[in-house]
C-alpha positions in Angstrom: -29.3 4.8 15.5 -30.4 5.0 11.8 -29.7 2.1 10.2 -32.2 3.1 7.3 -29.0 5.4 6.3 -26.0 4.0 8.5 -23.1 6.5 8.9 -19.7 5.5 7.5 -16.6 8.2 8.2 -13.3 7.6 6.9 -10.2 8.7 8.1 -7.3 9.4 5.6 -4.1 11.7 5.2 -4.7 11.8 2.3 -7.8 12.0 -0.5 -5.7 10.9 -3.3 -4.8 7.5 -1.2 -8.2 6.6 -0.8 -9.0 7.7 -4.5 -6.2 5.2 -5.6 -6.3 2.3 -3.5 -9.5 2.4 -1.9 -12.3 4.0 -4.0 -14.2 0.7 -5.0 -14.5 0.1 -1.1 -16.1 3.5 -0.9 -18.5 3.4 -3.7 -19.4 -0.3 -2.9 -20.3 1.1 0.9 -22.2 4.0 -0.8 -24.2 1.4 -3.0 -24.5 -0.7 -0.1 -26.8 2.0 1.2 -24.3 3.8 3.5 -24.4 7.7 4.0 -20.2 7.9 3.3 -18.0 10.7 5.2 -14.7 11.5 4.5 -12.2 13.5 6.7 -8.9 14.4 5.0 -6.8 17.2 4.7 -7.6 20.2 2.0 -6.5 19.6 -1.2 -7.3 19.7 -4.7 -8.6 16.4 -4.9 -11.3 16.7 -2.7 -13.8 18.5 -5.1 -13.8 14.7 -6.6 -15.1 13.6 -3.3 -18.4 15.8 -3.7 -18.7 14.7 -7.5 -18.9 10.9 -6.0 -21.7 12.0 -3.5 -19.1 11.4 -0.5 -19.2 14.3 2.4 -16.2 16.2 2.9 -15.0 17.0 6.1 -11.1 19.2 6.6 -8.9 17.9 9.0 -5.5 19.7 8.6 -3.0 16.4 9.1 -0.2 16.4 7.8 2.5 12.8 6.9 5.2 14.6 8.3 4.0 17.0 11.3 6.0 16.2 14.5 4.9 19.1 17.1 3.1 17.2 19.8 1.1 20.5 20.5 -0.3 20.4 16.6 -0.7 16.9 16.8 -2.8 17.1 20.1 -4.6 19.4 18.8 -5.6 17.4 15.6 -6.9 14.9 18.0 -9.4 17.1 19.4 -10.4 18.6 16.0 -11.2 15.1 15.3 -13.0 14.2 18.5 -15.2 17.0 18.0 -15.4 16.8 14.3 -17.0 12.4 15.4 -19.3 13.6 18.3 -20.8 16.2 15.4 -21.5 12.9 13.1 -22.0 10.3 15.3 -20.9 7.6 12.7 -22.0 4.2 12.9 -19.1 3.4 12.0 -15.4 4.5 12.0 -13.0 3.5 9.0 -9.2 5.4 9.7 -6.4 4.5 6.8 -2.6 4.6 7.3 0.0 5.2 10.6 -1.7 8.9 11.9 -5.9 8.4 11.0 -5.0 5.1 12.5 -3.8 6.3 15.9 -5.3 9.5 16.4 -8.6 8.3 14.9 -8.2 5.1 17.4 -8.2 7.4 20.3 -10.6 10.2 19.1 -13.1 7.6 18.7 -12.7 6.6 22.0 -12.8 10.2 23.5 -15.8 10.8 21.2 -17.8 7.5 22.1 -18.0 6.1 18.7 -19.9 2.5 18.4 -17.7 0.6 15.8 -13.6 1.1 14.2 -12.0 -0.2 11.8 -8.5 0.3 11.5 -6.8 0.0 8.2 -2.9 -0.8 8.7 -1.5 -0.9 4.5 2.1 -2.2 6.0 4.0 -0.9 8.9 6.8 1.5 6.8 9.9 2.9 7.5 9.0 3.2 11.2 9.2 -0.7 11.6 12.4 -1.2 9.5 15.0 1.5 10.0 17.4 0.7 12.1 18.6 4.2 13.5 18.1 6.0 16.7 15.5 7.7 15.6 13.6 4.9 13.5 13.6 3.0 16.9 12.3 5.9 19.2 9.3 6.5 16.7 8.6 2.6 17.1 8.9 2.9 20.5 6.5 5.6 20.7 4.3 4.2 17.8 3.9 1.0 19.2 2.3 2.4 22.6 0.2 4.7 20.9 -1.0 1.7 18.9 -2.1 0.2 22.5 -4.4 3.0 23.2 -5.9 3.6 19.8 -6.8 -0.1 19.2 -8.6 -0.7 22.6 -12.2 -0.5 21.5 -15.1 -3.2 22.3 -16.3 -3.4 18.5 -12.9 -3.0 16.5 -11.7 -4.7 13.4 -7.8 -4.2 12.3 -7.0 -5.0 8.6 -4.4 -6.0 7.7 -2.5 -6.7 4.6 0.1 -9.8 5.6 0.3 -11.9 8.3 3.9 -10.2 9.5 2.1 -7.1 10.3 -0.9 -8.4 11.8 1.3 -10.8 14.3 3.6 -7.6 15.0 0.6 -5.2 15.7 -1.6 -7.9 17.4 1.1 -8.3 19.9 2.0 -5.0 20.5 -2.0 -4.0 21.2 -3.2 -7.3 22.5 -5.6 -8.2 19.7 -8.0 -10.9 20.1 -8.6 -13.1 17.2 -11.3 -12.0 16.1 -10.7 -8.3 15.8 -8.0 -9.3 13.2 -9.0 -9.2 9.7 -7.0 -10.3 6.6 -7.2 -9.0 3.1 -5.1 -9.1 -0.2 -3.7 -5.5 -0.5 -5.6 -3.5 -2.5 -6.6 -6.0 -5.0 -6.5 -5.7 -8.8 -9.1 -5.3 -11.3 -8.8 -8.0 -13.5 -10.4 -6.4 -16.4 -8.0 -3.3 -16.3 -4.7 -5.2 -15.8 -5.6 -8.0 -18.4 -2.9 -11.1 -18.9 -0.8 -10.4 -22.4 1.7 -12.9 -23.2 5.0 -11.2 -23.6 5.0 -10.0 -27.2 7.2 -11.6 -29.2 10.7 -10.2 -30.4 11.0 -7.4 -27.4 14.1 -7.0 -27.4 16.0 -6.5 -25.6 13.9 -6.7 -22.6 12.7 -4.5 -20.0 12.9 -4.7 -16.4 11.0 -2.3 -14.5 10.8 -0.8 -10.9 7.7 1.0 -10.7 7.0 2.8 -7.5 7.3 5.9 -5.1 11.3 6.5 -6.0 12.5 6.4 -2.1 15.1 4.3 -1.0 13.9 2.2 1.3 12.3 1.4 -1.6 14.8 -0.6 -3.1 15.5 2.1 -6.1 19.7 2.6 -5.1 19.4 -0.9 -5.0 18.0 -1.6 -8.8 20.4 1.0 -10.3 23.4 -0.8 -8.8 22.3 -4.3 -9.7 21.7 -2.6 -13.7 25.1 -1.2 -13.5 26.4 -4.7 -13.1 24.7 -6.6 -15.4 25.6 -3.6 -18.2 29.6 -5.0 -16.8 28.7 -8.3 -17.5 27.3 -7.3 -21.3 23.6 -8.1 -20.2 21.3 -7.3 -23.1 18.7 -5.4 -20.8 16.9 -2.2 -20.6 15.9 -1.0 -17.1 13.4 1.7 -16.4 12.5 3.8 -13.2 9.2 4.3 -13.4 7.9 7.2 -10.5 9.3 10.4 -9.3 11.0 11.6 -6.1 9.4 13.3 -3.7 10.9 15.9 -2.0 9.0 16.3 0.8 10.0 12.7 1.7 13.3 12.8 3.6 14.0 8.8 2.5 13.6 10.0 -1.4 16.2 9.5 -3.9 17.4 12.5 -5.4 17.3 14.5 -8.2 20.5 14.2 -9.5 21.0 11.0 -8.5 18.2 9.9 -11.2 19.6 12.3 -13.7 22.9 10.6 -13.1 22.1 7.4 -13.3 20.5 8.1 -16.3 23.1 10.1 -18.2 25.7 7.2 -17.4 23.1 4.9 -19.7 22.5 2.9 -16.4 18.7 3.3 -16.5 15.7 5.4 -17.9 13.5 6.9 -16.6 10.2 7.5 -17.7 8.6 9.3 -14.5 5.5 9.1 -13.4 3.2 7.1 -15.4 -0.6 7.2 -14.7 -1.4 4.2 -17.3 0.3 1.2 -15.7 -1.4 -1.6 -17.6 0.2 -0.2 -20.7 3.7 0.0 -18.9 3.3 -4.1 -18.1 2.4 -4.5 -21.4 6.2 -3.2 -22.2 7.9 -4.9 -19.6 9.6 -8.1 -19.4 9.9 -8.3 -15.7 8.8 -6.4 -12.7 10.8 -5.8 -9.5 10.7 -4.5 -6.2 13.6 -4.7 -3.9 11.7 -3.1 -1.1 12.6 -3.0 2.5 10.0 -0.5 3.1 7.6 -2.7 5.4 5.2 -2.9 2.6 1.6 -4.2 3.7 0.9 -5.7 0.0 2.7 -4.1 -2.6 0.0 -2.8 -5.5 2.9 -2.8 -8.2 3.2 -6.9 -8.0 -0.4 -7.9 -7.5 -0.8 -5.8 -11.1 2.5 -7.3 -12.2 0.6 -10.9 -11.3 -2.4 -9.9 -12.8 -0.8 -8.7 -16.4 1.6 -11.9 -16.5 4.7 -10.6 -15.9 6.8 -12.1 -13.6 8.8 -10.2 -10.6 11.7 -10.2 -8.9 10.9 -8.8 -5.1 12.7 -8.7 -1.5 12.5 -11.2 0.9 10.3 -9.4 3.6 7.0 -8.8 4.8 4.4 -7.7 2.1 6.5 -8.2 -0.9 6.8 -12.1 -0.2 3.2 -12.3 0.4 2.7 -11.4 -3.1 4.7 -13.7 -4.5 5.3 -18.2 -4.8 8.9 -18.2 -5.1 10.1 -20.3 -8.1 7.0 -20.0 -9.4 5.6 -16.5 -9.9 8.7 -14.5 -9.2 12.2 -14.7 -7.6 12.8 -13.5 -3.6 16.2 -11.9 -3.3 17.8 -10.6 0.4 16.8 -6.8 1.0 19.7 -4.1 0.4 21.3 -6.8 -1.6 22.5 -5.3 -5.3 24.6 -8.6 -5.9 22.0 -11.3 -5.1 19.1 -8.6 -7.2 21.8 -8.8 -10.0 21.9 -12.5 -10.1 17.9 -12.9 -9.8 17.3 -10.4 -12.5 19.8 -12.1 -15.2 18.3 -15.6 -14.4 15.3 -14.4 -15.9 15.6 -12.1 -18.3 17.8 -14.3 -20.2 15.1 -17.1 -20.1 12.5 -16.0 -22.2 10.0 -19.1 -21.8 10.6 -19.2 -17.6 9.6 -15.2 -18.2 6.3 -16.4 -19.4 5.5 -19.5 -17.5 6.3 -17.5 -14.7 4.0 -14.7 -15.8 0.7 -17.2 -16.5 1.3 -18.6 -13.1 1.6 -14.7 -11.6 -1.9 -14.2 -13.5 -3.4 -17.6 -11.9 -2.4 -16.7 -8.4 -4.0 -12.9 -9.3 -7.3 -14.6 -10.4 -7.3 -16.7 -7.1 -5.9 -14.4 -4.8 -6.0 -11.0 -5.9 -9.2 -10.1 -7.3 -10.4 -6.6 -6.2 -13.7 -8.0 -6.4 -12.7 -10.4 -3.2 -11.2 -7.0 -1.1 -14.4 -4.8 -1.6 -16.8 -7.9 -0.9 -14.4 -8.9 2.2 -14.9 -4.7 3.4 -19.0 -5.5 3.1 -18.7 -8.7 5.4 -16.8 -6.4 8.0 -19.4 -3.7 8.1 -22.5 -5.4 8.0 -20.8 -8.0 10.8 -19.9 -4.7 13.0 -23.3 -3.3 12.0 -25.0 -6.4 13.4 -22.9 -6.7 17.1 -24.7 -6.0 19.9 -24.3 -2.4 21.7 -21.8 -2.8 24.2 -20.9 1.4 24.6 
């Protein structure tokens, strides 16, 4: 095995994920002196991939595929697409890399996997009959891919990791904990909110889906415009129509044309949409590992309003960063969101505590250093294949 030039493959559905959430990883990896793979769907992202120095690989996945003849066959394309590498190690990212990567790797004979598990979605909170057949299936699937002899799962809260841990029989140490994504703490710098913004903002930044909380946040507006609250709120995203749990169209345009909300659609420079908010929220029951949206809220000062479930409460010290509210609650949202923004000074207290959790907690810095650890400590087990 060359561990002059160790092999690292990841595994994505996606190239622009990794490019947004977990590019630092992958250049600190590269620095670190690994030759970096990636397999991913085509798309028109992954010229950026070459211009990095990263190795492109196709793998024709798709989020939403369901034909268990395709998705066979995308197992084998990636069997055979790991005994061409022979990686050193195996890095898959998100529900599908995760479980077809998991077993590929075992078909394939790779040494060392790491799975990547960024919250456990829709899958693990939807209550209908066919929400609970996919977590039937998912959580058996999980069994197989996650039964290697050098394996490390990463997780994003400690709801997840117990869940997934039970479900696949995970021994301690193959559990690994991280903050999210992290923040960069120079990009999403603390800024006091400025003085005289009025009235102020509340903002829900995110994929617009409604598990997401979105129906939620334009109900809880339309009451506090009933009880004459002095607020702006702002949608901040866009649909997607390929997602079937997206909000629609016209129910944005709607919402906007009855002066409930604005919408200001997807926005590529978030640090300068903090620096206009008053308050962030998130009423997502989405199964969120750790939502990015609140550690950058944390990190920029501003406080946030968030559900009460896994992931969004791991980002937050009730009381003292931010406000938990009951999921699918527009009432309870209501009532959180006009304690705050009609208390300017808890606003900011709230937001220099958010930015002291950040520096503690949420550093970026702390999640690419953490990735090292994992690979060099996997790089260093004894052969056991």
């Amino acid at each position: 095995m060359g561990f002059d030039m160790p092999k690292l493959v990841f595994v994505v559905n996606d190239v622009g994920y990794l490019l947004a959430h977990r590019l630092l990883v992958v250049l600190a990896a590269q620095k670190a002196g690994f030759e970096v793979h990636v397999v991913a769907p085509e798309g028109d992202k992954k010229e950026t991939l070459r211009e990095y120095g990263f190795i492109y690989h196709p793998w024709p996945v798709t989020r939403s595929g369901k034909n268990p003849f395709v998705e066979i066959a995308l197992i084998w394309k990636l069997t055979r697409i790991f005994r061409h590498l022979k990686p050193d190690i195996l890095h898959s990212m998100t529900i599908k890399p995760v479980l077809y990567g998991g077993i590929a790797a075992r078909l394939a004979g790779c040494p060392r996997v790491i799975a990547t598990i960024p919250g456990l979605g829709i899958v693990f909170s939807g209550e209908n009959f066919k929400a609970i057949f996919l977590r039937f299936l998912v959580a058996r699937l999980y069994r197989v891919a996650l039964k290697h002899p050098r394996l490390r799962v990463v997780f994003e809260n400690d709801d997840d990791a117990k869940i997934i841990s039970h479900l696949a029989a995970l021994a301690p140490e193959e559990v690994c904990l991280t903050s999210g994504v992290g923040v960069d703490l120079m990009e999403f710098a603390f800024e006091p909110l400025q003085p005289g913004t009025e009235p102020p903002i509340a903002v829900l930044a995110s994929r617009l889906l409604k598990p997401k909380g979105v129906p939620e946040f334009v109900a809880a507006a339309q009451k506090l415009r009933e009880r004459g609250i002095k607020a702006r709120f702002v949608l901040v995203g866009s649909p997607d129509g390929k997602n079937p749990e997206s909000v629609s169209e016209d129910f944005i345009a709607a919402s906007v044309r009855d002066g409930i909300v604005e919408h200001w659609g997807h926005r590529s420079d978030m640090p300068g949409v903090l620096r206009q908010s008053s308050l962030v929220v998130l009423p997502s029951y989405y199964r969120e590992g750790r939502p990015r949206i609140l550690l950058e809220a944390a990190a920029a000062g501003r406080a946030v309003v968030t559900a009460d479930t896994p992931g969004c409460r791991d980002a937050v010290i009730p009381g003292v960063t931010g406000l938990l509210v009951p999921p699918r609650d527009a009432g309870a949202l209501a009532d959180a969101m006009e304690q705050l923004l009609g208390d300017r000074e808890r606003l900011q207290a709230m937001g220099k505590a958010g930015r002291e959790l950040a520096e503690r907690d949420f550093d970026v810095r702390g999640v690419v250093g953490r990735h090292l650890e994992i690979y060099r400590e996997l790089l260093a087990e004894k052969e056991i294949m």
